[in-house]
Structures are given as structure tokens and as C-alpha cells.
N, C-alpha and C positions, 0 to 999 in steps of 0.2 A: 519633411517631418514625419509621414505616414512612414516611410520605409524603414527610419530609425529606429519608429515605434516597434514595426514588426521583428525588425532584425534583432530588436530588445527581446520581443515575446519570444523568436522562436531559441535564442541564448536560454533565454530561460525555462522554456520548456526543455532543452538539452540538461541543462544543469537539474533539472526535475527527475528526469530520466533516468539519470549516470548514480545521481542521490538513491531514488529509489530503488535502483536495481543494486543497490549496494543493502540498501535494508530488503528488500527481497530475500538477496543471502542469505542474511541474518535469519529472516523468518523462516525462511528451507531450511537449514541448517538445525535452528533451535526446532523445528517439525521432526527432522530426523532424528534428533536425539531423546525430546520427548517422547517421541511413537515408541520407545525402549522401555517406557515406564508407563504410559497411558494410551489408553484406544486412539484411532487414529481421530477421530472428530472431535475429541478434545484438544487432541496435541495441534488442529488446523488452529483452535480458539485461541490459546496461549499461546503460540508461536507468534500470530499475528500481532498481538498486544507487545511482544516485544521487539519486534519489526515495526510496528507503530511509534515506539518510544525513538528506534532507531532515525526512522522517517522523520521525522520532527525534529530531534536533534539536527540531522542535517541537513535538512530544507530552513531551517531556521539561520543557519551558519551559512550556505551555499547558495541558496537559491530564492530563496524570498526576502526583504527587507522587513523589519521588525512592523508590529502593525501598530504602534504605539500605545497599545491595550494592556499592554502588562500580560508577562510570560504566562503566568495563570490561565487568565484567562484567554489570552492567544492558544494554550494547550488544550484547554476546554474544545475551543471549536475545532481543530485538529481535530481532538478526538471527535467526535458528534460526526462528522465527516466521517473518519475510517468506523465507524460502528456503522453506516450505512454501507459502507464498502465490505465489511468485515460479513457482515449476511450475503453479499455477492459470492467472496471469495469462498464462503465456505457452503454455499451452496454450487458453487461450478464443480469445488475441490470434492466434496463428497456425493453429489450428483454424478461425474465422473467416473470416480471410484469404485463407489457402491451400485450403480447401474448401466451407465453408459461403457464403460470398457467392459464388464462383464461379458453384457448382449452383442457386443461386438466380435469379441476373444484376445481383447487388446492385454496381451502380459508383461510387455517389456517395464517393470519398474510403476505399474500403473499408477500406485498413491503418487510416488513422487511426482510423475507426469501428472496426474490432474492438481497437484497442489502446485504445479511451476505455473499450470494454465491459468488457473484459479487465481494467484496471486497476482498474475500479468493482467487479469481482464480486466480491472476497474481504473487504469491508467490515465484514462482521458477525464472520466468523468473526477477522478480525485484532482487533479492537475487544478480542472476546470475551477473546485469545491476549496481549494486551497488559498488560490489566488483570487476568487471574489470575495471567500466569507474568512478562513482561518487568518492571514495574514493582510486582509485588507486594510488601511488606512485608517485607523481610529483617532477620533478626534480626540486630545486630550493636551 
């Protein structure tokens, strides 16, 4: 029975992954196009928010089972979740950016590089945030 479980968890951690790094895109992508129209530390804000819609739609269809809370408020905690992630990413993203490659000399591409870093870092602990609180088992 233990190993079933596991072999569940680590499916579903894969299925987390494959989800996320597909909304990831999304967020790089909408970062790159917004950064054409707004500074780059806003364009980390909005990006992410719609990377987050992304995330949700497909961890909701892929990867998690419905929490029987009703979509509302199952998106509710979702979000609450990546707004604690969302101050990670964009303090690694513009931490990076704006100091850390600087004092280095790192030039290759550096925003994009600290926004792919940036949006990869909070992985585990989102995973972790999703499956106990956003889509966990609601009585109803």
C-alpha cells in the first residue's frame, strides 16, 4: 500500500512539473512581451498572474483532483499560495537582475536568465502549498 501511495505522489508530482513548466512559458513569454511596454519589475508582476491563471487551469485538469470546495474558492487558495510564491519569484528575478549579475558581469540575456531562475525557485514549496491547502479534500 506504501509504495502505491508513493508511486501516486511521485506521478503526481511529475504531472505538477510538466503542468507547471508549461505555465512557466506562458509567464516568460507574457514577461517578454510585456518588458516592450513596461519596466521590467512590473512586467515580473503581470506576467506571473497570468502564469498563475495558467497554473491553475492545468493543475486543476491534470494534476490535482477537484477539492470539493467549489472552483471559487479552490482558486482563492491557489492564489494565496502563488502571492507567497509571487514575492519569491520576484525577488530572486529582480535581485538577480538588478544586483547580482551586475557585480558579477553576467550579460548573457541576464533579465531573462533571472526571470527563468526566479520562476523555477518556488517549485517544491508551491507543489507542497497546493496539494495540502489549494486542492485538498473539502468536506461538503
Amino acid at each position: 500500500m506504501r509504495q502505491r501511495l508513493e508511486a501516486l505522489f511521485r506521478a503526481e508530482f511529475v504531472r505538477f512539473v510538466l503542468t507547471g513548466g508549461t505555465a512557466a512559458a506562458v509567464n516568460i513569454g507574457a514577461r517578454m512581451l510585456l518588458s516592450l511596454a513596461m519596466p521590467y519589475e512590473a512586467a515580473v508582476a503581470v506576467a506571473y498572474l497570468i502564469g498563475m491563471v495558467t497554473a491553475y487551469l492545468l493543475a486543476r485538469r491534470f494534476v490535482f483532483a477537484a477539492s470539493g470546495g467549489g472552483m471559487g474558492s479552490e482558486f482563492s487558495r491557489f492564489a494565496l499560495i502563488n502571492c507567497v510564491a509571487l514575492v519569491q519569484v520576484w525577488l530572486v528575478s529582480v535581485g538577480l537582475a538588478r544586483f547580482v549579475f551586475p557585480a558579477i558581469g553576467y550579460m548573457f540575456h541576464p533579465e531573462t536568465t533571472a526571470h527563468v531562475i526566479g520562476v523555477l525557485s518556488p517549485i517544491g514549496i508551491s507543489y507542497l502549498g497546493h496539494r495540502r491547502y489549494s486542492f485538498a479534500r473539502r468536506g461538503g
